[in-house]
DRENDO-1510 file (C-alpha; in Angstrom, 1 decimal, always signed):
<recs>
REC; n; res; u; v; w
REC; 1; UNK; +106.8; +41.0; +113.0 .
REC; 2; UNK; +106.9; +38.0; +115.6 .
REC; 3; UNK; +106.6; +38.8; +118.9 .
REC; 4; UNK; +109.6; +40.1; +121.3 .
REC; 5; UNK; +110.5; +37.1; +123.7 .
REC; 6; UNK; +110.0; +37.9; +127.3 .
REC; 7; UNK; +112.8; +36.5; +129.6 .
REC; 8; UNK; +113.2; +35.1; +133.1 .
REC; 9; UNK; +114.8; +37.2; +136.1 .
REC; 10; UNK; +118.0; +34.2; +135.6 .
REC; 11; UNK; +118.2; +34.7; +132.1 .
REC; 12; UNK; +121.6; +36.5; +132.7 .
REC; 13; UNK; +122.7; +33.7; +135.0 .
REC; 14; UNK; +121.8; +30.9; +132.4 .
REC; 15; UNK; +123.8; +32.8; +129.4 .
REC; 16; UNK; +127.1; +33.2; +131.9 .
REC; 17; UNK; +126.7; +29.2; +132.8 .
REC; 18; UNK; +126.7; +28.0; +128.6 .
REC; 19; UNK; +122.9; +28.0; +128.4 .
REC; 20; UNK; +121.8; +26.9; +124.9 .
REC; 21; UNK; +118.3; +29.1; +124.5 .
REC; 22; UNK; +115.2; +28.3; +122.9 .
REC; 23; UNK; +111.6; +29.4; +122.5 .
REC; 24; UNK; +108.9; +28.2; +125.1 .
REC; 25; UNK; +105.5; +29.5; +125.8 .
REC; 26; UNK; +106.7; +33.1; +124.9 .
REC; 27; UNK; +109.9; +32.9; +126.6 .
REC; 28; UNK; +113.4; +32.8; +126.2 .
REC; 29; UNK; +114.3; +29.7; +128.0 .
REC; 30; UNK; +117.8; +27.6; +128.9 .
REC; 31; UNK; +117.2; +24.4; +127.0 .
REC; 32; UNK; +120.4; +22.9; +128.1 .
REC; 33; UNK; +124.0; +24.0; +128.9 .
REC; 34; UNK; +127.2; +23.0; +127.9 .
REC; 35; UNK; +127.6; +18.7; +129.5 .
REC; 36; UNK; +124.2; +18.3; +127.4 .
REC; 37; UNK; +120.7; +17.1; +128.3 .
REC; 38; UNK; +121.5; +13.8; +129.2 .
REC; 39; UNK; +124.2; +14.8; +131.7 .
REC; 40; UNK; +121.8; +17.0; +133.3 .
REC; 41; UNK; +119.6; +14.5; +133.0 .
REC; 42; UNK; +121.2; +11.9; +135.1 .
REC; 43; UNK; +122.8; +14.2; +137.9 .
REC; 44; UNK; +118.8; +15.3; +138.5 .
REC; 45; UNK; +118.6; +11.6; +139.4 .
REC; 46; UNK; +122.1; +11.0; +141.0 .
REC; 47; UNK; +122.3; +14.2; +143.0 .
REC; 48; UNK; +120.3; +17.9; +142.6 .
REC; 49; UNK; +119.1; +19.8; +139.6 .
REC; 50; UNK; +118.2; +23.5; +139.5 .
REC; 51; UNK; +115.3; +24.5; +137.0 .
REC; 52; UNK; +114.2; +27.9; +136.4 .
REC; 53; UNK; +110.5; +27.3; +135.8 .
REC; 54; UNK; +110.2; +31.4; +136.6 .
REC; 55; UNK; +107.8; +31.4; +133.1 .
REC; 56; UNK; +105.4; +29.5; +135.2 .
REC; 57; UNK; +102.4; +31.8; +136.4 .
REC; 58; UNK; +101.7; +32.4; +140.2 .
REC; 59; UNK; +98.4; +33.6; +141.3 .
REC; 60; UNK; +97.1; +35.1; +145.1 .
REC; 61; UNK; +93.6; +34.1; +145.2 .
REC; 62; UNK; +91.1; +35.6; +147.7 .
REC; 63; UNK; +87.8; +36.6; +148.4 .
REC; 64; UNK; +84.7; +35.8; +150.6 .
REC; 65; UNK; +83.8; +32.4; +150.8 .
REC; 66; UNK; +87.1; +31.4; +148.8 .
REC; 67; UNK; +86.7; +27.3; +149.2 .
REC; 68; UNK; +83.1; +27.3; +148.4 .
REC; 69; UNK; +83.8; +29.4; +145.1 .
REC; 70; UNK; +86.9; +27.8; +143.8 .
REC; 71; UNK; +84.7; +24.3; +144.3 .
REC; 72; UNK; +82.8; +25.7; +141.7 .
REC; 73; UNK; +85.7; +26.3; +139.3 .
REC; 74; UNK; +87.7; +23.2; +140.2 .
REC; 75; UNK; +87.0; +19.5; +140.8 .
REC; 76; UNK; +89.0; +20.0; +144.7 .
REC; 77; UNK; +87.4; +19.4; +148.2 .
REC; 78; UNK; +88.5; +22.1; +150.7 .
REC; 79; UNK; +86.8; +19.9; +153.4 .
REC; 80; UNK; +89.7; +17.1; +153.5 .
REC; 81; UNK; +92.5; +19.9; +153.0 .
REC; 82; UNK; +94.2; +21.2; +155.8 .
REC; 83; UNK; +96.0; +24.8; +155.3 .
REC; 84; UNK; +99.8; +24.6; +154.6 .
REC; 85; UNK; +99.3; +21.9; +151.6 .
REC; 86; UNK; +99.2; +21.6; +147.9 .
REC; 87; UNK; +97.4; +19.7; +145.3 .
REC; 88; UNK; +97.1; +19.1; +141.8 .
REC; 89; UNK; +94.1; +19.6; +140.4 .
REC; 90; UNK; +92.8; +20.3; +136.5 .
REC; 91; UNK; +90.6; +23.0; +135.6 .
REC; 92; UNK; +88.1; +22.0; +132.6 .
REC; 93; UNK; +85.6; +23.5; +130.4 .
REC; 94; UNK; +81.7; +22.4; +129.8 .
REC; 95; UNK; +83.0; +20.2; +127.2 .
REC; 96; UNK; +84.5; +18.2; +129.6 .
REC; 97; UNK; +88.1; +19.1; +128.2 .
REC; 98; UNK; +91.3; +20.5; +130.3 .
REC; 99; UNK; +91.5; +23.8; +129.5 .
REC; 100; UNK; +95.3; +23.9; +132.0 .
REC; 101; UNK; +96.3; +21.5; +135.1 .
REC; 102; UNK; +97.4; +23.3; +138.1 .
REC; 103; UNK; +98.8; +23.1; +141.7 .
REC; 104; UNK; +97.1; +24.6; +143.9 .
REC; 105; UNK; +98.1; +25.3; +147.9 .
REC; 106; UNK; +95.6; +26.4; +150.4 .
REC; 107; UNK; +96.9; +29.1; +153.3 .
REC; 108; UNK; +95.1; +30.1; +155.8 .
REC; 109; UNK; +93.4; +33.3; +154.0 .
REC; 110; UNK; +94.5; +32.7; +150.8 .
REC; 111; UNK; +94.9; +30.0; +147.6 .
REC; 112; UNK; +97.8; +29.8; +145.7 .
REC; 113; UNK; +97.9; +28.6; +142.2 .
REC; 114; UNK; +100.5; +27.8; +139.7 .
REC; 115; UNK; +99.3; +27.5; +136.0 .
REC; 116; UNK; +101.3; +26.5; +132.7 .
REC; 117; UNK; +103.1; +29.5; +131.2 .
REC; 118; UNK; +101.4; +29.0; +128.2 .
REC; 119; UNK; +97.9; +29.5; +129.3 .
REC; 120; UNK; +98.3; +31.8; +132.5 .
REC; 121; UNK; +96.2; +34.7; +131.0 .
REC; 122; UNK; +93.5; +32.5; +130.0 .
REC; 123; UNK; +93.4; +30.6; +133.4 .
REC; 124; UNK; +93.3; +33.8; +135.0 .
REC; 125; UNK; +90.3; +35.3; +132.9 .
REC; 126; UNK; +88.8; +31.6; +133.0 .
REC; 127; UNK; +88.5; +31.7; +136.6 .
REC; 128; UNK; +87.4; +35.0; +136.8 .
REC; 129; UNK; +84.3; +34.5; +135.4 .
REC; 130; UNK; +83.9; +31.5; +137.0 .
REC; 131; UNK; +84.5; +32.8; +140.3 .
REC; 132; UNK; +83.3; +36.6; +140.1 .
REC; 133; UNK; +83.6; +36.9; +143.6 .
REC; 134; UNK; +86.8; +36.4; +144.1 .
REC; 135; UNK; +90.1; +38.1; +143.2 .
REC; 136; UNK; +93.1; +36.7; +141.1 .
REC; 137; UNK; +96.5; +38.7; +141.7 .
REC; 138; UNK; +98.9; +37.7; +139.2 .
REC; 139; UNK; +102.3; +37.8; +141.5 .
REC; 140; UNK; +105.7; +39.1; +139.9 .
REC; 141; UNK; +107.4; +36.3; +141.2 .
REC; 142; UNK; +111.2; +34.2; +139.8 .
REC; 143; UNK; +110.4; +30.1; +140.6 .
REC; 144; UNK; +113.0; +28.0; +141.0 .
REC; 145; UNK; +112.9; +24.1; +141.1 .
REC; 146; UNK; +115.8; +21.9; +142.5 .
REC; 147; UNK; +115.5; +18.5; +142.1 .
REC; 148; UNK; +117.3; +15.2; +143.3 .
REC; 149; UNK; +118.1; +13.3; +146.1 .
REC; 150; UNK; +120.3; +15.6; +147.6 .
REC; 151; UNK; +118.1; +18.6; +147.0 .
REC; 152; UNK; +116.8; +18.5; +150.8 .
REC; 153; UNK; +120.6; +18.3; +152.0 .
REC; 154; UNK; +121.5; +21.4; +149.5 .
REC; 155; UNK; +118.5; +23.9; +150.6 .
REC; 156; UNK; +118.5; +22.8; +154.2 .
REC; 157; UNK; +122.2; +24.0; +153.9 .
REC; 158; UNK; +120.8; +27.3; +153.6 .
REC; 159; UNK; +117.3; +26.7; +155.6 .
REC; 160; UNK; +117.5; +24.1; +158.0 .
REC; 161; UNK; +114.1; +23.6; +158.6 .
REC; 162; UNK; +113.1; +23.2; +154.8 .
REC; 163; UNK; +114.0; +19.4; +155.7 .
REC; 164; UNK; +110.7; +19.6; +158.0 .
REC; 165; UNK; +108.5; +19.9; +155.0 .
REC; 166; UNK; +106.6; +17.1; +153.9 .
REC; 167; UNK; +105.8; +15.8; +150.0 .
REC; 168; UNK; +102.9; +18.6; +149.1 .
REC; 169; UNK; +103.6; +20.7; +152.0 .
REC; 170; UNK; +104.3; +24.4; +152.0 .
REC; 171; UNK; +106.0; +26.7; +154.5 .
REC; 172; UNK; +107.6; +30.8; +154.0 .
REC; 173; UNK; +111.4; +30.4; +155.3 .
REC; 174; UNK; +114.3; +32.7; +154.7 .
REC; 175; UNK; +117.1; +31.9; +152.4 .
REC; 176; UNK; +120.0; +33.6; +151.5 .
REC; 177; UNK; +118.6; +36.7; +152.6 .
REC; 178; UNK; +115.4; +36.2; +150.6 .
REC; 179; UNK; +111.7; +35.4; +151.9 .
REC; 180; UNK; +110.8; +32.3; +149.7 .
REC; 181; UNK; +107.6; +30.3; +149.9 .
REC; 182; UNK; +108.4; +26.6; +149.5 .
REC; 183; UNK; +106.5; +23.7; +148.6 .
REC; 184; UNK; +108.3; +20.7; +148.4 .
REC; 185; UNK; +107.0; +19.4; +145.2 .
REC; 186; UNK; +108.4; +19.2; +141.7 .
REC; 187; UNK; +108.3; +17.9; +138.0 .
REC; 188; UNK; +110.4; +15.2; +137.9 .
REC; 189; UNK; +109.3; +12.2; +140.0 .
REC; 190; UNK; +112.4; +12.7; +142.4 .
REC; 191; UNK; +112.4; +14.5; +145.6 .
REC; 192; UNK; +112.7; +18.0; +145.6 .
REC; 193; UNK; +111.3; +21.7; +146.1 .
REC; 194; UNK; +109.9; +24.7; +144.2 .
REC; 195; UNK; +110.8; +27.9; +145.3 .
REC; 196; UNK; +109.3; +31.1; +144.9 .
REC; 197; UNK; +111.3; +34.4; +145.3 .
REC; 198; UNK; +111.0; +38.3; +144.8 .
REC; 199; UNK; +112.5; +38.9; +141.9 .
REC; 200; UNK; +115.0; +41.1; +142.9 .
REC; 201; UNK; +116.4; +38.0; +145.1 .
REC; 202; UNK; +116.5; +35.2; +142.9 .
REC; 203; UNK; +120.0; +35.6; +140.9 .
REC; 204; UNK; +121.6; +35.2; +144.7 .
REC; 205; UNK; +119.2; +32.9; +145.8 .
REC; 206; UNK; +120.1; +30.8; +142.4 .
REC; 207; UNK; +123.8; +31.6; +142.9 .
REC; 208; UNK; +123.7; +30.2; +146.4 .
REC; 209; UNK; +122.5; +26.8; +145.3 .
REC; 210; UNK; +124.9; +26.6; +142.8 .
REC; 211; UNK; +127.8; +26.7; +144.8 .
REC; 212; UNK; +126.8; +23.4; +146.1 .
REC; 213; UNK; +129.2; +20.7; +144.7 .
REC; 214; UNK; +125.9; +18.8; +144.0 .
REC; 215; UNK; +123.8; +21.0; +142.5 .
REC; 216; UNK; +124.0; +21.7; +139.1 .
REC; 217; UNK; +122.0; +24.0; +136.2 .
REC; 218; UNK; +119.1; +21.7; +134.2 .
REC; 219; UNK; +117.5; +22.9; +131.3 .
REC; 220; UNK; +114.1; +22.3; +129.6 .
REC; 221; UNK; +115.2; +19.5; +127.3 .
REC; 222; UNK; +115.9; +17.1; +130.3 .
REC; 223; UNK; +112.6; +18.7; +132.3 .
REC; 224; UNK; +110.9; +17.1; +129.8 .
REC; 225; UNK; +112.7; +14.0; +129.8 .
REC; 226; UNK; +112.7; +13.4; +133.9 .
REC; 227; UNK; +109.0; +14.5; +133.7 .
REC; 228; UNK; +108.1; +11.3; +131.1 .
REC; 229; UNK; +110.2; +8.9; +132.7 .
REC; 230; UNK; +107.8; +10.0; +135.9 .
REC; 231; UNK; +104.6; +9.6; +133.9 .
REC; 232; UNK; +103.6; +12.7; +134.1 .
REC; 233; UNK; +101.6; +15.1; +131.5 .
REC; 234; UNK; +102.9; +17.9; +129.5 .
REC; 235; UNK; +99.9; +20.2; +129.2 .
REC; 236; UNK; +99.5; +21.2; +125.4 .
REC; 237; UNK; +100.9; +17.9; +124.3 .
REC; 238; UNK; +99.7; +14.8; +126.3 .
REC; 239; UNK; +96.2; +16.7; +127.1 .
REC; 240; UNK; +94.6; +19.9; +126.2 .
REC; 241; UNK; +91.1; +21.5; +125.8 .
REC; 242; UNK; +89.6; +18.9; +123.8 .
REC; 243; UNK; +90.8; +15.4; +125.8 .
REC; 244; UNK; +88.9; +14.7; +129.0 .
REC; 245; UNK; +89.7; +14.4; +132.4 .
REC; 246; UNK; +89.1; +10.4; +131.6 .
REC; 247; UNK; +90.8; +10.3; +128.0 .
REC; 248; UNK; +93.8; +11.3; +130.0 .
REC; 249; UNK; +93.9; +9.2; +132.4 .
REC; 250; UNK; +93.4; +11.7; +135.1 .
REC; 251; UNK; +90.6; +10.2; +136.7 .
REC; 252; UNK; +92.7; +10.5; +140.0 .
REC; 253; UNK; +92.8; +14.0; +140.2 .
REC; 254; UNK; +89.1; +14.3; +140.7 .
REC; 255; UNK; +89.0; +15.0; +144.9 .
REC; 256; UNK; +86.5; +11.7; +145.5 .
REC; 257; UNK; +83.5; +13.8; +147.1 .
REC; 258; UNK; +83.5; +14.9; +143.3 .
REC; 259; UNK; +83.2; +11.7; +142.0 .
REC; 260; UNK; +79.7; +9.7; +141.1 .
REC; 261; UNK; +77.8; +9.2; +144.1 .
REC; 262; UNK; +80.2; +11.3; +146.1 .
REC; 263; UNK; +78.8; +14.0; +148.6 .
REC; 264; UNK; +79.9; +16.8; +146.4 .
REC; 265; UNK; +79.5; +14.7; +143.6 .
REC; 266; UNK; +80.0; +16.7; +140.4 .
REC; 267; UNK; +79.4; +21.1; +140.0 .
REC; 268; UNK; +82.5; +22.0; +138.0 .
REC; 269; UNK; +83.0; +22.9; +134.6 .
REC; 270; UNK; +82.6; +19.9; +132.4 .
REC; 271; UNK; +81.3; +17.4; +135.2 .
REC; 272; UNK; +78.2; +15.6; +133.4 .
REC; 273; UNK; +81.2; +14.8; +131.2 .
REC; 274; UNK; +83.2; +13.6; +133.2 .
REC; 275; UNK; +80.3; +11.0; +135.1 .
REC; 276; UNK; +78.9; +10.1; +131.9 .
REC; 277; UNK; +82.2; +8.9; +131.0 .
REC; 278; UNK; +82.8; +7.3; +134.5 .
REC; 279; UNK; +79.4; +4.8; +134.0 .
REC; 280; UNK; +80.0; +4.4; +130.2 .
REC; 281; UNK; +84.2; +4.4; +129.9 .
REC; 282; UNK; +86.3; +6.3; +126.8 .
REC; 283; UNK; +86.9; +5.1; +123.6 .
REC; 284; UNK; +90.6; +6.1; +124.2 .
REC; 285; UNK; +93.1; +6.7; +127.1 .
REC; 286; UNK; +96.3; +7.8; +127.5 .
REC; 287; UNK; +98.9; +5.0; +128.0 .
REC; 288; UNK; +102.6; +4.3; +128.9 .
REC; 289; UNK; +104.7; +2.7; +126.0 .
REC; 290; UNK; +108.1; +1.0; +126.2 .
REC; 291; UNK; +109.9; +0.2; +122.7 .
REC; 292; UNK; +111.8; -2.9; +122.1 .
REC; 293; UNK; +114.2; -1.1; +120.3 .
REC; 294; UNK; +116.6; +2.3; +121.5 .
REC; 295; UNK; +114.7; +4.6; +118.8 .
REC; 296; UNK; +113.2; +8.1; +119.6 .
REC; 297; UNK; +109.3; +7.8; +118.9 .
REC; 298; UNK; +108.3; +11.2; +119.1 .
REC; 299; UNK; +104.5; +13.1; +119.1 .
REC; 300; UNK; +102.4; +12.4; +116.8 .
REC; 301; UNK; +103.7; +9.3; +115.7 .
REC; 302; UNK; +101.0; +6.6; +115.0 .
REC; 303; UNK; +100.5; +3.7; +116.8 .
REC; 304; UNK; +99.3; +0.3; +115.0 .
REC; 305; UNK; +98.6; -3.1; +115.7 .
REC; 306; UNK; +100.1; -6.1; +114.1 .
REC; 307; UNK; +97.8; -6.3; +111.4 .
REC; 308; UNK; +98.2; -2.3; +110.9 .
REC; 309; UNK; +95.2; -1.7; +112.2 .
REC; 310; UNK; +94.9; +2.4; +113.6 .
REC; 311; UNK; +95.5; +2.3; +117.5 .
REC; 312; UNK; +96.2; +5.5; +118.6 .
REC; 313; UNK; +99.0; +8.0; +118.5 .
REC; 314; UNK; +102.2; +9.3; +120.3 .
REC; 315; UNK; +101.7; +12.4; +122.1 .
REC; 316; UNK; +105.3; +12.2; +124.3 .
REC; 317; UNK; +108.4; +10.2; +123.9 .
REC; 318; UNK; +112.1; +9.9; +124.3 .
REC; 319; UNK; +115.0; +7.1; +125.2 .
REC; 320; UNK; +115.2; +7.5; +128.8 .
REC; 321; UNK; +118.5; +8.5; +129.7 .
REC; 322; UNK; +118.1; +6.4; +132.6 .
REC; 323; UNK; +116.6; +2.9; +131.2 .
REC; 324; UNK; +118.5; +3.2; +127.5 .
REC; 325; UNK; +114.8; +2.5; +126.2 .
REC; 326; UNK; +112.0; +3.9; +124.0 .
REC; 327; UNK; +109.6; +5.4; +126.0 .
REC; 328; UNK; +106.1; +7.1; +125.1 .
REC; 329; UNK; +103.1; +8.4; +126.6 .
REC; 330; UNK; +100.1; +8.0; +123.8 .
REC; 331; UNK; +96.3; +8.1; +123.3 .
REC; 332; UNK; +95.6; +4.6; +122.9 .
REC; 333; UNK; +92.0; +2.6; +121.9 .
REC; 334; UNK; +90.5; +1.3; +125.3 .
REC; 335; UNK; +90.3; -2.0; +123.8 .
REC; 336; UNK; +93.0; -3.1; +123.9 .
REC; 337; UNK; +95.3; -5.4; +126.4 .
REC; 338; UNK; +98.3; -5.0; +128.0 .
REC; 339; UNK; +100.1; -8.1; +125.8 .
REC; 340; UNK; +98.4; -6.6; +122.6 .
REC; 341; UNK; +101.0; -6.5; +120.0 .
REC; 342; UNK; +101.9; -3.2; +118.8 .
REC; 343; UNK; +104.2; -0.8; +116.7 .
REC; 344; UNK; +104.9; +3.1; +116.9 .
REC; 345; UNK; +105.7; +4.0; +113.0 .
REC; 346; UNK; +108.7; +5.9; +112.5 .
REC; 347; UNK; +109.8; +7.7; +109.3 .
REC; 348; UNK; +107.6; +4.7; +107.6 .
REC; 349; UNK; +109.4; +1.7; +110.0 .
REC; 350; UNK; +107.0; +0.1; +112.1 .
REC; 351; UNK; +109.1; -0.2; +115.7 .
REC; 352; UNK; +107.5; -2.8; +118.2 .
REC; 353; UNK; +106.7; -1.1; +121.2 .
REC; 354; UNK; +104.1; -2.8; +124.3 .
REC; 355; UNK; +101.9; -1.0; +126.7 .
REC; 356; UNK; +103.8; -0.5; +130.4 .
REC; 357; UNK; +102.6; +0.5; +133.7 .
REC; 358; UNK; +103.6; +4.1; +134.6 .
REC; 359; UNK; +105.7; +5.6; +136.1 .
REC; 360; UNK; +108.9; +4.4; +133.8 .
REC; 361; UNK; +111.0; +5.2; +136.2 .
REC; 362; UNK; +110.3; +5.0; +140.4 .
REC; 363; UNK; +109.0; +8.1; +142.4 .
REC; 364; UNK; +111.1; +9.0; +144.8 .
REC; 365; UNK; +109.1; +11.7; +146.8 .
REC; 366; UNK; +109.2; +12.8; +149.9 .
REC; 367; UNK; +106.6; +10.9; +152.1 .
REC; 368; UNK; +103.7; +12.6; +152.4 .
REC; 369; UNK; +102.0; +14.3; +155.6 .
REC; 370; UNK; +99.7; +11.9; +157.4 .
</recs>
């Protein structure tokens, strides 16, 4: 008998606005409402998008000598990183493979972290025995995103000082009667804030932001799609436990004092991995592909040259809603250039498709803290 689908605090909320429901990572979740995906899609751009990402798992991390132990876990610097601010990080296993990416948001006791609803269990018992000395509360907490360029004008309606914050910056403020912690971050490449509230608060809290002419419900279809025009991963689908930090492209996320010759260099899971591949480079990487023609290319698709040669495969892709094109994210052979000439096969068609800088689409974050 399959399992029973758990649901999000909102999930009453989303069913009285049209949501269209769908299976995610053990969840019922709101995969779009009644304008459709692209609609949703566009006002995230144009205006503010709420997500309920309350699937998401929120951890309270503490324990004696917390930096020094979570250093060992994670491939972070604690030296460089001053309380009150977040960062994305990746948490591997000795294989050198991404067992979950993660944000995490040092306080001035505490870490917060939060993981990918589908492996929040595993990260939890991962780090536990990576980190025996420490403890990992799982916190029964709703999340809520809003996204767009008017997301700082429709929460500061509520919180004034929410407008302080800076990209990757966190601060506790009350809104609508609720005691949210904030971190002005997000999933989309636009500007924006996720929001975490008792549970018992967030219908209001969700309520209130809704009765903002510019805020509008967003589902998980155009999550998906804001989050590719952006460049950024899906865990599960664009990297999991058997790519590397380097086959993804995720070289970045490595804090420098981690990286070779670095004064922390390496002493995380999966590190003589990760600097063998820095001195000798990966046979693939994960790319950014644009389409010449308006045709979904979705994962899995295979990628071949002009001669139909193997080059790699799809592992995301959509037509951006906001550039009419093909756009992918795929594991691509290192060797070759940017005016290579390829093709994405679709249903047995060969569709011409070139290798693009990410993101698709411009950031548009806050600026961030000096």
């Amino acid at each position: 008998m399959p399992e029973r689908l758990r649901r999000t605090p909102l999930h009453a909320l989303h069913a009285e606005l049209g949501a269209r429901f769908t299976p995610f990572a053990g969840y019922e979740m709101p995969v779009q409402y009644k304008d459709g995906l692209r609609a949703e899609h566009l006002h995230t751009r144009a205006a503010a998008g709420l997500f309920d990402v309350s699937h998401m798992g929120q951890v309270r991390v503490t324990g004696p000598n917390l930096q020094v132990a979570l250093e060992r876990a994670l491939p972070i610097d604690f030296d460089d990183w001053s309380a009150g601010r977040q960062r994305y990080t990746l948490l591997c296993n000795e294989r050198g493979g991404i067992e979950d990416d993660l944000m995490v948001t040092r306080l001035a006791d505490e870490v917060r972290l939060v993981v990918n609803a589908s492996t929040k269990e595993k990260d939890v018992a991962l780090l536990q025995r990576l980190c025996p000395s420490l403890g990992f509360e799982p916190l029964d907490r709703a999340l809520i995103a809003l996204q767009g360029p008017r997301a700082e004008r429709s929460l500061a309606a509520l919180a004034p000082e929410v407008a302080e914050l800076a990209f990757m910056t966190v601060g506790t403020f009350s809104i609508a009667g609720a005691e949210c912690f904030v971190s002005r971050s997000g999933y989309t490449g636009e500007d924006g804030y996720e929001i975490s509230v008792p549970v018992e608060d967030a219908e209001r809290l969700a309520r209130a932001l809704l009765a903002a002419p510019e805020v509008k419900p967003v589902g998980l279809g155009a999550r998906d799609t804001l989050r590719l025009e952006a460049g950024l991963h899906l865990y599960g689908q664009d990297m999991d436990a058997n790519v590397t930090v380097l086959e993804a492209s995720l070289g970045w996320a490595v804090a420098r004092s981690r990286r070779a010759g670095g004064k922390k260099q390496g002493g995380f899971p999966g590190a003589q991995v990760y600097l063998r591949q820095t001195r000798e480079g990966v046979d693939h990487r994960l790319v950014g592909l644009v389409g010449e023609e308006a045709v979904p290319v979705r994962h899995g698709a295979q990628v071949v040259t002009a001669d139909d040669a193997e080059a790699g495969l799809v592992t995301s892709g959509t037509v951006s809603p906001s550039t009419g094109k093909a756009i992918m994210l795929a594991s691509l052979r290192s060797q070759y250039a940017a005016d290579t000439k390829l093709a994405a096969v679709v249903r047995g068609t060969p569709r011409p498709v070139r290798i693009a800088k990410l993101p698709f689409v411009p950031k548009r974050y806050k600026p961030a803290a000096g």
